[in-house]
N, C-alpha and C positions, 0 to 999 in steps of 0.2 A: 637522448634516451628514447624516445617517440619515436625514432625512425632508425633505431636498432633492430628493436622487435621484428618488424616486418622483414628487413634486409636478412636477419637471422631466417624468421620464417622460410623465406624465398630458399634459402642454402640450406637449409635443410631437405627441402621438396625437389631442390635440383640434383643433392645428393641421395634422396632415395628414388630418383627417375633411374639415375645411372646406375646404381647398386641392380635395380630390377633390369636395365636391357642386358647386361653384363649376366646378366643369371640365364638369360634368353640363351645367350650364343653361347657360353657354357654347354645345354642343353643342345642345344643344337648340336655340337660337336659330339659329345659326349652319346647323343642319339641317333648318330648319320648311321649310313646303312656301312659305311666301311668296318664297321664292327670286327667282324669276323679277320680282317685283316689286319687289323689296329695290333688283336689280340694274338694274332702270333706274330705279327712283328714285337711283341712286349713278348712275350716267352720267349725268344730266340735271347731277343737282350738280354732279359734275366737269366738264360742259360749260359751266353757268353761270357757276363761279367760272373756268374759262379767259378765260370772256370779258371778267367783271369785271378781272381780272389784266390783261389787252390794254389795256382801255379807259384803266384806273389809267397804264400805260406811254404811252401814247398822249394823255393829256389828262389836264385838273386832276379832280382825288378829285371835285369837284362836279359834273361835268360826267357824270358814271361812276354818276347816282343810280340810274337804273331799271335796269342793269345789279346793282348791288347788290342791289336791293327784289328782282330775280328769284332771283339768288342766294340772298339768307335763304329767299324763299318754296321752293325748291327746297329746302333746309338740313331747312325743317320738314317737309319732306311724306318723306325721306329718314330724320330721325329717324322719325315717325311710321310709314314700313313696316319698320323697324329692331325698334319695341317689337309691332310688331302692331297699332298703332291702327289703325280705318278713316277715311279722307282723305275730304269732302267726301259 
């Protein structure tokens, strides 16, 4: 019992280290100067997939393929200014 305590304590202290550097790079990202491009590559996706959404409502799933194909291409290019990559 004597040397729970402590090995608790320790796991606690090593898991609010990591909870806080995890909030760093969050931050980090979240505050890169890519800003501006993050955000319309997130408007385009969100434009895309409205339209895939319409089309799906609107007609059969197969009829809705280029609809989709823009949407994923949009998905990628949306993660990719997310981690930082350069697109194309």
């Amino acid at each position: 019992m004597k040397i729970l305590l402590p090995v608790a304590a320790m796991l606690l202290f090593a898991s609010i280290l990591c909870a806080c550097s995890g909030i760093e790079r969050l931050d980090d990202i979240v505050l890169s100067p890519d800003t501006a491009a993050q955000e319309q590559a997130r408007r385009q996706y969100e434009q895309s997939a409205a339209d895939y959404r319409e089309c799906l409502a609107a007609s059969p799933a197969n009829a809705c393929d280029g609809q989709r194909r823009i949407m994923e291409a949009d998905e990628r290019r949306l993660s990719a200014a997310v981690l930082g990559l350069k697109t194309e």
